[in-house]
TORKOLNU-369515 format. One record per residue (C-alpha): residue number from 1; x, y, z. Coordinates in Angstrom, 2 decimals. Example, Ala and Ser with C-alpha at 12.3 -4.5 7.8 and 13.67 -1.06 7.14 Angstrom:
<node resi="1" px="12.30" py="-4.50" pz="7.80"/>
<node resi="2" px="13.67" py="-1.06" pz="7.14"/>
END
This chain:
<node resi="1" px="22.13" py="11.55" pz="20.55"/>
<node resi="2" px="23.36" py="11.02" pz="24.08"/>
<node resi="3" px="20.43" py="8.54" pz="24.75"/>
<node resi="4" px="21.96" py="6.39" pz="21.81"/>
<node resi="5" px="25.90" py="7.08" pz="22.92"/>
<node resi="6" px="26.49" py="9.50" pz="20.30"/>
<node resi="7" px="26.16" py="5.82" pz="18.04"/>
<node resi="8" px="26.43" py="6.63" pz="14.43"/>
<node resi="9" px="23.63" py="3.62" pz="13.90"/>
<node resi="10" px="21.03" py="6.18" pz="15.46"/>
<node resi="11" px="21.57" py="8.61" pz="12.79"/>
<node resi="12" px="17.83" py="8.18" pz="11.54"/>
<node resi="13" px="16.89" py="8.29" pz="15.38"/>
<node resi="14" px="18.81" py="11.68" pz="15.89"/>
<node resi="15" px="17.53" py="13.54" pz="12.37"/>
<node resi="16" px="13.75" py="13.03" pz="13.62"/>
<node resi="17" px="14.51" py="14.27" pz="17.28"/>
<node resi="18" px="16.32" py="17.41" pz="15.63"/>
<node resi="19" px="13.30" py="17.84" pz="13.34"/>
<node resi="20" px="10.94" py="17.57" pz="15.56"/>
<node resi="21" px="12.33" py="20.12" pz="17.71"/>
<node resi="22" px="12.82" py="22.27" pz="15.25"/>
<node resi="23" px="9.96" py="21.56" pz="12.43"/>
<node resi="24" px="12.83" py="21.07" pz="9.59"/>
<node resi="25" px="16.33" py="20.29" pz="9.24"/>
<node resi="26" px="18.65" py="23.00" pz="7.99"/>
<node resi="27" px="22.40" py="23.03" pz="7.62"/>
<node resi="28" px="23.74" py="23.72" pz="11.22"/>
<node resi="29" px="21.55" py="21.21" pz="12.20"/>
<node resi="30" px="23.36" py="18.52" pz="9.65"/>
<node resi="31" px="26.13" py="19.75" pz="10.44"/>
<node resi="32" px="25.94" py="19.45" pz="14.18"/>
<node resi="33" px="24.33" py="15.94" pz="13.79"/>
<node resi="34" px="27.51" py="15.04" pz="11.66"/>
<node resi="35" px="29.99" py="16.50" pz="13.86"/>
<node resi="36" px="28.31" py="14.53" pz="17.00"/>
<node resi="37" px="27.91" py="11.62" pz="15.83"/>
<node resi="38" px="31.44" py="11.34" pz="13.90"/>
<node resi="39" px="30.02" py="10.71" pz="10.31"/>
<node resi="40" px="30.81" py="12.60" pz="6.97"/>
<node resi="41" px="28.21" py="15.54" pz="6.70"/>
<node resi="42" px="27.40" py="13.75" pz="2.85"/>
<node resi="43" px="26.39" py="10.96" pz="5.17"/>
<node resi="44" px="24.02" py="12.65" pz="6.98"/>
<node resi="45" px="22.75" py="14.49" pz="3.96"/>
<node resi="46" px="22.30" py="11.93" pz="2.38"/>
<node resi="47" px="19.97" py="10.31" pz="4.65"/>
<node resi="48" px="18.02" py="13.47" pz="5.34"/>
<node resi="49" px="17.55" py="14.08" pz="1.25"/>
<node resi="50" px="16.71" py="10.14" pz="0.79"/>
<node resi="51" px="13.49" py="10.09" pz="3.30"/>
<node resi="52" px="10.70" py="11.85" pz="2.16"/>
<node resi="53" px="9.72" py="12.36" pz="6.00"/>
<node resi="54" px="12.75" py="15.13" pz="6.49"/>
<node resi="55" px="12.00" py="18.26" pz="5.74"/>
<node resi="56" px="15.20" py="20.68" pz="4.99"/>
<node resi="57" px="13.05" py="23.72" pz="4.66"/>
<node resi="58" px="10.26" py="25.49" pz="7.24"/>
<node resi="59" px="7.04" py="23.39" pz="6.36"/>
<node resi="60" px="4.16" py="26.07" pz="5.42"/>
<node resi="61" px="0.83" py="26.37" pz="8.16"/>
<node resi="62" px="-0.64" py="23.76" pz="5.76"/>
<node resi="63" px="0.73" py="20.50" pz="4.29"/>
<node resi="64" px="-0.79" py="18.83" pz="1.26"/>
<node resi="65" px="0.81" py="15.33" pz="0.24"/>
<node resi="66" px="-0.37" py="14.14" pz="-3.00"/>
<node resi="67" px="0.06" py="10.72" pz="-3.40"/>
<node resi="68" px="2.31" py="9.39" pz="-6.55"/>
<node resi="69" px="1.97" py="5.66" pz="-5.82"/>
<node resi="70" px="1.08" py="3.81" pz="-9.44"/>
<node resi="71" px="-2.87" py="3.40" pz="-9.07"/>
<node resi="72" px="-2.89" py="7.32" pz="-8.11"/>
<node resi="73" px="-0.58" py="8.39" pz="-10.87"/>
<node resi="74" px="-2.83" py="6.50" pz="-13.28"/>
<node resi="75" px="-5.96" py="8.43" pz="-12.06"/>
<node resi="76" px="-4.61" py="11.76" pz="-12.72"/>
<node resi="77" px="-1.99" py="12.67" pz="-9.47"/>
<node resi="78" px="-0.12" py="14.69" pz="-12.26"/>
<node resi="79" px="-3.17" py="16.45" pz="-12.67"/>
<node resi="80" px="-3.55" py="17.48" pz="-9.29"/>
<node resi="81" px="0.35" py="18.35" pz="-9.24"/>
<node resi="82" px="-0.39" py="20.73" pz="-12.46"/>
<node resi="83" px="-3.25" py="22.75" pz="-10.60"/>
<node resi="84" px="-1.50" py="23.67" pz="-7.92"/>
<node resi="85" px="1.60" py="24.24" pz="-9.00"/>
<node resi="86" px="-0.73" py="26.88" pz="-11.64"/>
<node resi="87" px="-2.59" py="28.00" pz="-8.62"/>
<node resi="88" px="-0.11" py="28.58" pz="-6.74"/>
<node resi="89" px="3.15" py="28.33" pz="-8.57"/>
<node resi="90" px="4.33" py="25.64" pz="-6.58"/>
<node resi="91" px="6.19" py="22.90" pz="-6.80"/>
<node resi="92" px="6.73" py="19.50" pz="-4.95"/>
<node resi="93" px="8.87" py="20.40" pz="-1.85"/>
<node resi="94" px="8.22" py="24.17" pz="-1.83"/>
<node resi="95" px="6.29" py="26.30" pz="0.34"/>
<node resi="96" px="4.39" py="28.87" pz="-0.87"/>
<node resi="97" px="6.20" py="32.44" pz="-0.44"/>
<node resi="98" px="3.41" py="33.61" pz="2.47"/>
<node resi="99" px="4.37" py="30.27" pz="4.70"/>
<node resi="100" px="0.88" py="29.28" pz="4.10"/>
<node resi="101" px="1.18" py="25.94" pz="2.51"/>
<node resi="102" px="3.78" py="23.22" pz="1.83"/>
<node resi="103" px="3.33" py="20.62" pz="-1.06"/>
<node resi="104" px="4.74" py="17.00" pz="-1.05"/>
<node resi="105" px="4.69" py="13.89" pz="-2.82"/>
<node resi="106" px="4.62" py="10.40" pz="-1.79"/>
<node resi="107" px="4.92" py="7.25" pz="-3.22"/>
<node resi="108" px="1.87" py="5.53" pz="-1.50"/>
<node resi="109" px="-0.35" py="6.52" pz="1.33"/>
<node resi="110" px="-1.90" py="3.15" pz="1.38"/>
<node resi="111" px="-5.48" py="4.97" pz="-0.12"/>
<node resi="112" px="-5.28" py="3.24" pz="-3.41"/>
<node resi="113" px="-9.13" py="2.58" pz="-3.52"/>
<node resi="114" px="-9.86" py="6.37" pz="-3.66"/>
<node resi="115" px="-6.94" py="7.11" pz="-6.06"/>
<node resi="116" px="-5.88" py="10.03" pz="-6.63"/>
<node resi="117" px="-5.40" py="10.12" pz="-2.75"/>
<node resi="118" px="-4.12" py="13.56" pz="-1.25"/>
<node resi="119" px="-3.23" py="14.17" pz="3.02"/>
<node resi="120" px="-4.61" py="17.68" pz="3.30"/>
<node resi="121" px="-3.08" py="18.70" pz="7.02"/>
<node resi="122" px="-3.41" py="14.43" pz="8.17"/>
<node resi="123" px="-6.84" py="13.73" pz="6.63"/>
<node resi="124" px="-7.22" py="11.74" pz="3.50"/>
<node resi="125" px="-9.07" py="12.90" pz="0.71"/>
<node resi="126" px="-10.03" py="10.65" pz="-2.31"/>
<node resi="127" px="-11.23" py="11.10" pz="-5.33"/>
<node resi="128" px="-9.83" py="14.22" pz="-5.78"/>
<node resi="129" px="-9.28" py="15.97" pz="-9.46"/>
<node resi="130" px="-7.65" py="19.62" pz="-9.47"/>
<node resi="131" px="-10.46" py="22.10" pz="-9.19"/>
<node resi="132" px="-11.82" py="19.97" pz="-6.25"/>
<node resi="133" px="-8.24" py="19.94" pz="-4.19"/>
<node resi="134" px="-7.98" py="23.82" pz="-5.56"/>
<node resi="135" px="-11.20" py="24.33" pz="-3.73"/>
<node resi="136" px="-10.30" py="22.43" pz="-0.50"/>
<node resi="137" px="-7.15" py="24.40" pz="-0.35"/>
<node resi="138" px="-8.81" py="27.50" pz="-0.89"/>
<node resi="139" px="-11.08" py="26.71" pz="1.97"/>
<node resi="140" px="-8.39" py="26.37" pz="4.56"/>
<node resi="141" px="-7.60" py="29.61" pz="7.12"/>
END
């Protein structure tokens, strides 16, 4: 914040510093961000909940994205959604109760020849259908 004079225009600037020392953004974080840089803490709330890049819980050891973009949700992304969330009761934006993985969506990882398109801990996998993504989450540590 101080590199940016405490300028409420670096609010976006600010939330990534704080979550990247931290790994996530929780509420005395918000509402120190809010309080330093003068804005209402809806503001900053706001802005955290809107970007799919801030996380406002601990992020498990693991971090599948499934991709929701159109050509993936035609090829069965719902599907993949449904296995794990029966796997592992799970639901976009949780963690799994052990910390051992976190599940997010996105609306396009720019994969749309391999549709459905998952980010399994920053590599792309394509292709995928639930027993296969199962398996490659299964396989992990």
């Amino acid at each position: 914040m101080r590199r940016h004079g405490y300028a409420d225009h670096a609010l976006i600037e600010t939330l990534h510093s704080v979550q990247n020392a931290f790994g996530f953004l929780d509420e005395i974080a918000l509402r120190f961000v809010a309080a330093s840089l003068d804005l209402p803490l809806s503001k900053v709330f706001g802005v955290a909940t809107f970007y799919h890049i801030f996380m406002l819980k601990p992020k498990g050891r693991h971090t599948c994205v499934i991709c929701t973009g159109t050509a993936c949700y035609i090829k069965g992304a719902g599907a993949l959604l449904d296995g794990i969330h029966a796997r592992y009761d799970i639901n976009s934006g949780d963690t799994t109760a052990d910390d051992r993985l976190s599940l997010l969506t996105a609306r396009c990882v720019g994969a749309c020849g391999l549709a459905p398109a998952v980010v399994l801990n920053g590599d792309v996998l394509g292709k995928q259908n639930a027993a296969t993504l199962v398996n490659s989450l299964e396989a992990l540590d």
